[in-house]
C-alpha positions as a printed Julia matrix, in Angstrom:
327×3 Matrix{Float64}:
  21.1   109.26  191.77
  22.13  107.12  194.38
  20.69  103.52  193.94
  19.81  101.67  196.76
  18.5    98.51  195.01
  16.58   95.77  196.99
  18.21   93.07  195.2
  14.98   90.74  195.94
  13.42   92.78  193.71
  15.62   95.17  191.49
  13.3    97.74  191.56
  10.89   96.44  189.79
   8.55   96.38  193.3
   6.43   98.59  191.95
   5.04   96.32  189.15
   2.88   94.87  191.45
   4.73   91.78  191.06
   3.63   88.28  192.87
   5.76   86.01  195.31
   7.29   84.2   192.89
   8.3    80.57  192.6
  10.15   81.03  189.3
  13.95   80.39  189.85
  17.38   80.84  187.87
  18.63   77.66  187.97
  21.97   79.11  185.67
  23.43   79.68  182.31
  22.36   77.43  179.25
  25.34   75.53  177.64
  25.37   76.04  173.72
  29.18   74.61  173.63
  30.88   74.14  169.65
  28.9    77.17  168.37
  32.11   79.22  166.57
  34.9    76.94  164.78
  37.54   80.1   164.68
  39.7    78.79  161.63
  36.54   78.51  159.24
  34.21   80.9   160.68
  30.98   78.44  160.67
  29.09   78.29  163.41
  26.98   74.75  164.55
  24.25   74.82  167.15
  24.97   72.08  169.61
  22.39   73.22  172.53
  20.62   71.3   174.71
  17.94   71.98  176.8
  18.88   69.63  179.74
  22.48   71.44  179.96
  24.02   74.04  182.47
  27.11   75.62  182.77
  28.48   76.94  185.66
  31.3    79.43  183.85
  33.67   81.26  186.23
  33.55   83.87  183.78
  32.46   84.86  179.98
  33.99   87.27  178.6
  32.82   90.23  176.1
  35.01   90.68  172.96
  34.02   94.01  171.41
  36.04   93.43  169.06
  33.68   90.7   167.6
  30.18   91.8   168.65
  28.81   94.97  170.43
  25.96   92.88  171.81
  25.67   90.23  174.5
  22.49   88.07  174.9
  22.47   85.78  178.24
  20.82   82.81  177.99
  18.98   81.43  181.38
  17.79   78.18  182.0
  14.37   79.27  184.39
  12.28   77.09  186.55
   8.75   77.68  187.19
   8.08   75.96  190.3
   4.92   77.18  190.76
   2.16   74.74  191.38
  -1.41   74.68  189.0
  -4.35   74.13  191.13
  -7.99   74.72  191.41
  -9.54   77.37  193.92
 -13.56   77.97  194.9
 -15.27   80.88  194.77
 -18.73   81.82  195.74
 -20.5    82.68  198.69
 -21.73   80.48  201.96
 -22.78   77.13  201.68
 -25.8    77.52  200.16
 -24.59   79.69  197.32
 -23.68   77.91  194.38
 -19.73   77.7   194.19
 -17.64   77.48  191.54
 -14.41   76.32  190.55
 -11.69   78.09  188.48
  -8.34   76.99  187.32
  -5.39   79.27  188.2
  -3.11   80.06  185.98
   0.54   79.06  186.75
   2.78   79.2   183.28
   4.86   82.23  182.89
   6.57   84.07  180.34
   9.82   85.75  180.36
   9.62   89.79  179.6
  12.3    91.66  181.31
  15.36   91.74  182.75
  16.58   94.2   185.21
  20.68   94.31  185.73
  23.35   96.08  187.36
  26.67   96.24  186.84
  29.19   95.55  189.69
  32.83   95.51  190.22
  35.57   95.53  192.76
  38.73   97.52  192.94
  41.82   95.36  193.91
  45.05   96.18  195.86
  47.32   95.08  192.98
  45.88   97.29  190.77
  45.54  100.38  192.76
  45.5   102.84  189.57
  42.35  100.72  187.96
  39.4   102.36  189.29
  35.89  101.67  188.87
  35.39  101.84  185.24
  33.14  104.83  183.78
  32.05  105.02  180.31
  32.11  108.86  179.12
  28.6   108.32  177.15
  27.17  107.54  180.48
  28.62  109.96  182.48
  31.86  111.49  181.95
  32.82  111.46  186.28
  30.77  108.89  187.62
  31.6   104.97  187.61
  29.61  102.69  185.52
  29.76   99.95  188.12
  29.1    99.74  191.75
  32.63   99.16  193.01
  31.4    97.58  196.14
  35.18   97.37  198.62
  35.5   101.09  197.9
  31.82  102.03  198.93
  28.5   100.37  198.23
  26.52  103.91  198.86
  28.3   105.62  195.85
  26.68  107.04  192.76
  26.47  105.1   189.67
  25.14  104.39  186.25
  25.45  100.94  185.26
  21.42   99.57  185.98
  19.06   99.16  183.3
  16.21   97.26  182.7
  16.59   94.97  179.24
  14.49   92.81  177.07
  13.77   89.4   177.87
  12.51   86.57  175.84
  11.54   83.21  175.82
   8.33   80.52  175.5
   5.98   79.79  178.5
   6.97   78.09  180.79
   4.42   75.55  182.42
   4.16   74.42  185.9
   6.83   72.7   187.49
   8.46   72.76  184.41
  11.84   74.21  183.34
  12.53   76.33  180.07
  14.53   79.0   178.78
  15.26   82.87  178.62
  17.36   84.54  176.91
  18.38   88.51  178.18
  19.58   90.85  176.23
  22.28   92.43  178.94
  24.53   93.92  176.52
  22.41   95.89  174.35
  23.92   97.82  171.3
  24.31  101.28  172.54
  25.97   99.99  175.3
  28.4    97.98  173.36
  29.0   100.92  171.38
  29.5   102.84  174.77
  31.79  100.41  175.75
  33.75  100.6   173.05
  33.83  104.3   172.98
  34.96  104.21  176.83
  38.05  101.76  175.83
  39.18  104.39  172.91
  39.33  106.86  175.62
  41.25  104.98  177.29
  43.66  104.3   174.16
  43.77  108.22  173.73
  45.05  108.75  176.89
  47.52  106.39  176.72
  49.08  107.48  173.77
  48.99  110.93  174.92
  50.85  109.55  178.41
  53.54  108.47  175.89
  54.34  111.77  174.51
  58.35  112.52  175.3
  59.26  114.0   178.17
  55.66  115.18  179.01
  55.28  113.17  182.16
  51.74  112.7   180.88
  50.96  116.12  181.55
  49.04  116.34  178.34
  50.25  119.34  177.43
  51.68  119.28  174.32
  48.43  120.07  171.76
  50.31  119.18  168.47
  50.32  115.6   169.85
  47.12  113.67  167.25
  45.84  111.5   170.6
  46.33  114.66  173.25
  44.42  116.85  170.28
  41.74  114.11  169.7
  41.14  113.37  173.37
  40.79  117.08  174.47
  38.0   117.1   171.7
  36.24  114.55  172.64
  36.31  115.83  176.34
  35.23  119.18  174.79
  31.97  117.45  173.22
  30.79  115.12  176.05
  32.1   117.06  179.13
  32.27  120.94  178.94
  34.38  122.15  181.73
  34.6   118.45  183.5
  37.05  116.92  181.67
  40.6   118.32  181.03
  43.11  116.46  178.88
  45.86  119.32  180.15
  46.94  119.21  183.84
  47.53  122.98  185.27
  51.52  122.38  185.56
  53.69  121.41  183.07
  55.33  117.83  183.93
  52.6   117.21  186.48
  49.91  114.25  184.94
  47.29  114.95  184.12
  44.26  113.8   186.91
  41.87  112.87  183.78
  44.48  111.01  181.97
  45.55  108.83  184.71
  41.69  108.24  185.81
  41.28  106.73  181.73
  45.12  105.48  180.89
  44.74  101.79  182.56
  42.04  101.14  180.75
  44.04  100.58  177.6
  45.66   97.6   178.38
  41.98   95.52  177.41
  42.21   96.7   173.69
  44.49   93.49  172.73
  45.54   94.8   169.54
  46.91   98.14  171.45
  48.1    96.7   173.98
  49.96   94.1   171.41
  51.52   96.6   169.63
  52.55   99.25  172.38
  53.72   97.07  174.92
  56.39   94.42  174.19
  55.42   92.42  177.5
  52.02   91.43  175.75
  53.88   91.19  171.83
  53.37   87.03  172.53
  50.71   86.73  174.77
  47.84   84.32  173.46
  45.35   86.58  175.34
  45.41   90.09  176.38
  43.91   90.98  179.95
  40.02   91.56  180.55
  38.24   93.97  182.96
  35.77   91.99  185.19
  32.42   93.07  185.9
  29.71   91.21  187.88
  26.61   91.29  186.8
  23.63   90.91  189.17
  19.89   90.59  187.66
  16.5    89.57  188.24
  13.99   87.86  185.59
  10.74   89.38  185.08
   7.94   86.96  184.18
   4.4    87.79  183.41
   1.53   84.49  183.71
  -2.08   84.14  181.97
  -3.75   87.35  183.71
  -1.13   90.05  183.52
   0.81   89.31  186.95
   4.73   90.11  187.3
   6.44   87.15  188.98
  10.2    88.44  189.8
  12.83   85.08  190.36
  15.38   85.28  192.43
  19.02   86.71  191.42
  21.93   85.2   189.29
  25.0    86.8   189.64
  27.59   86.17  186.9
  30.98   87.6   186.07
  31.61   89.16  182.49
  35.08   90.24  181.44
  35.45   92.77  179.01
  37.25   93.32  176.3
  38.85   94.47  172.8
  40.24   91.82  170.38
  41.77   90.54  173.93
  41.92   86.95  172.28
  44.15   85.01  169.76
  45.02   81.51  168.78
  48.97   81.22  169.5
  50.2    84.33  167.57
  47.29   83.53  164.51
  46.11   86.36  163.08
  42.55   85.19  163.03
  41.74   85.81  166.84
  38.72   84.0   168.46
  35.68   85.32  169.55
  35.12   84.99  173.45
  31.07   85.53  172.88
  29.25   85.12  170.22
  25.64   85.49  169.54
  23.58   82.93  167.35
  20.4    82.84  169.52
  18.61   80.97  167.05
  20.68   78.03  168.5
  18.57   78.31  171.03
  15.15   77.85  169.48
  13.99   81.44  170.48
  14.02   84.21  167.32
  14.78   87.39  168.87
C-alpha cells in the first residue's frame, strides 16, 4: 500500500494524459458569504479575485463536506496544423482544439508531526484503517503507509484558450466528513475513558459508559487490533493514548472538559496539507493534468465561536451556486 506518488502527475499517468499548459493559479475569493448572527448567506464572488489563505479550516460541526474552488488557467495556445501527404498531395488544414474542461481531482492528504506536540501523531481515521495514518506525516517518514489519496469530482465550464475560469473540487466528500467525524468521537471516547479515577488511563474499568462504548466500537471496526484495555492495571492504555489528543479539536468537548479552553473564542484545529492535481479533458477526449496547489486545511468540531455567543460561526461553508457552477 505504500504510495509513491509522482506529484507531476498524481497518478493519474496512466490516463494517457497530454503536457499540459493548464495551471492553478489559486483559490477563488467568495468573501461575505455567511452573516453568523442571521444565518443568510449573500454571494459576493468575483471572477477576477484570488485569495492566498494561510489556512481554511473544516468545521464539522457545520458541514461534513468541503468543495475547493480553483481559479484555472488554460494557457494553451489554439492554432491550425496541416495534414496530408508531399507537396503534390492536396493538404488540408484542421483546427486544434485547445479549451478544456475540468473532471477530476486527485488529492492527498499530508501532515507533519511537531516537537511541541510529541503525543499528536499522524492522525488516522478508524473507517479508513483502524492502525494506519490518514496523512503522509512527511518529518517522521515520507516512505510510510497511508490512506488519505483519493481521486474526487471536479467541475466547472470550458475553459478557452489563454483564458482563465473556474473549478470547483469536491475534496471533502461526505463519507469522508462523516469519517472524520467518526475519527474525532474516538478520540472523545478515549478521553473520557483517560478520565476515569485513579485508572491512569488504563481503560480498565468496563462499567465506565465511554471505556464500554469505545471497546465496542474497536470490537466492530478492528477485531483483535484495537484494545481499549491495556494488559496491566494502572499502565495506559497504547490505543487510548494513540486516539486521546485528538479530542481537544471537538470545541464543544474540549469547552466543557477543560477549564483552560472554558473562554477561548476558538478551540484548536488539526492541520492537514492538502496536495492535488486538476484533471482536464479538451474537445477529443485528451487528459491535460495542471500542475499542483498545495493548501493547508485545519480541521475541526464546533472549534469556533463569536466571544462566548452561543451561535458559533462556521469556518467553511458551502454555497457553490455563488459561484455560477450547479453541482
Amino acid at each position: 500500500m505504500k504510495r509513491f506518488i509522482a506529484l507531476a502527475a498524481l497518478g493519474l499517468a496512466g490516463c494517457d494524459a497530454v503536457e499540459s499548459g493548464v495551471h492553478l493559479v489559486g483559490i477563488a475569493s467568495n468573501q461575505g458569504l455567511f452573516d453568523p448572527l442571521t444565518g443568510s448567506v449573500t454571494c459576493t464572488f468575483n471572477a477576477d479575485s484570488l485569495i492566498e489563505p494561510l489556512g481554511i479550516v473544516l468545521d464539522l460541526g457545520y458541514s461534513k463536506t468541503f468543495r475547493l474552488p480553483l481559479i484555472v488557467e488554460n494557457g494553451l495556445k489554439e492554432g491550425d496544423f496541416s495534414v496530408g501527404g508531399g507537396s503534390n498531395e492536396r493538404r488540408s488544414v484542421e483546427r486544434f482544439p485547445h479549451d478544456v474542461r475540468p473532471v477530476r481531482f486527485e488529492i492527498r492528504w499530508e501532515c507533519d508531526s511537531q516537537g511541541f506536540s510529541s503525543d499528536l501523531e499522524a492522525l488516522i481515521v478508524p473507517a479508513f484503517h483502524p492502525t494506519l495514518p490518514f496523512c503522509l506525516d512527511r518529518r517522521a517518514d515520507v516512505n510510510q503507509e497511508f490512506v488519505g489519496f483519493d481521486v474526487v469530482e471536479a467541475r466547472g465550464r470550458s475553459i478557452e484558450p489563454q483564458a482563465p475560469g473556474l473549478a470547483i473540487a469536491g475534496v471533502v466528500p461526505y463519507q469522508l466528513g462523516v469519517a472524520f467525524d467518526d475519527a474525532l468521537r474516538v478520540a472523545v471516547l478515549a478521553d473520557r475513558c483517560c478520565r476515569v479515577p485513579g485508572s491512569n488511563c488504563d481503560g480498565q474499568n468496563t462499567s465506565d459508559p465511554a471505556c464500554a462504548e469505545l471497546e465496542d466500537i474497536f470490537a466492530t471496526i478492528a477485531p483483535g487490533e484495537l484494545s481499549v484495555a491495556s494488559t496491566q492495571a494502572n499502565t495506559p492504555s497504547r490505543d487510548l493514548i494513540r486516539f486521546r489528543p485528538f479530542a481537544i479539536f471537538d470545541g464543544n468537548y474540549i469547552q466543557s472538559i477543560d477549564p483552560r479552553y472554558e473562554e477561548s473564542a476558538q478551540s484548536p484545529f488539526y492541520m492537514l496539507r492538502l496536495r492535488g492535481v486538476l484533471e482536464s479533458v479538451n474537445p477529443v477526449g485528451e487528459s491535460l493534468l495542471s500542475d499542483e496547489i498545495v493548501q493547508a486545511v485545519g480541521l475541526c468540531k464546533n472549534c469556533g465561536n463569536l466571544g462566548g455567543l452561543a451561535k458559533r460561526v462556521p469556518f467553511v461553508t458551502d454555497h457553490t451556486a455563488c459561484y455560477g457552477i450547479n453541482l
